[in-house]
Phi, psi and omega in degrees: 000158201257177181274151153291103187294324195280355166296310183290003196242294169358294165307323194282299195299300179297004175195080164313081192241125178315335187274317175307007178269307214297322191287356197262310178256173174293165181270011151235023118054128158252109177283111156243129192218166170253010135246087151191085208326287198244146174318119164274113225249151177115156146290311178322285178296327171311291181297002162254335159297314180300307189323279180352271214317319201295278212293345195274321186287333198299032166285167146353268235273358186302127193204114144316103192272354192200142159214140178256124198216131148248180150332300182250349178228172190199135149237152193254084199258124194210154183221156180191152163228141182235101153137011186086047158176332177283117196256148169210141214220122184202208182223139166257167211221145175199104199260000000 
């Protein structure tokens, strides 16, 4: 039976451990976001973005309000406030 990435991402997010990041994604991995210009093509670089994102977004208040699940993909709908006061709201997108 295959594993469920998004349990795994999940899993990653309540306990951050670099292999458990390392084991989620493929070795061609494509990271795309929109404060990033351009596809960040690797595992090597994908995880140093995901890590960032980890320490900057993994506060107290970061709560998932929605998931949307096909076959091959998942969106992920999150809230989080950062410094007591900056709300930020956004989605992970997972093909």
């Amino acid at each position: 039976m295959a594993t469920d990435p998004i349990h795994g991402w999940h899993a990653y997010l309540a306990a951050p451990a670099r292999e458990a990041l390392d084991a989620l994604l493929a070795d061609h991995v494509v990271f795309q976001s929109p404060a990033v210009h351009t596809p960040q093509e690797g595992n090597a670089v994908t995880m140093k973005y995901l890590i960032a994102a980890t320490e900057v977004l993994g506060v107290p208040s970061f709560r998932y309000l929605g998931e949307w699940r096909r076959e091959r993909s998942a969106v992920l709908e999150f809230e989080c406030t950062l410094d007591g006061s900056i709300q930020v709201n956004g989605v992970d997108m997972i093909e």
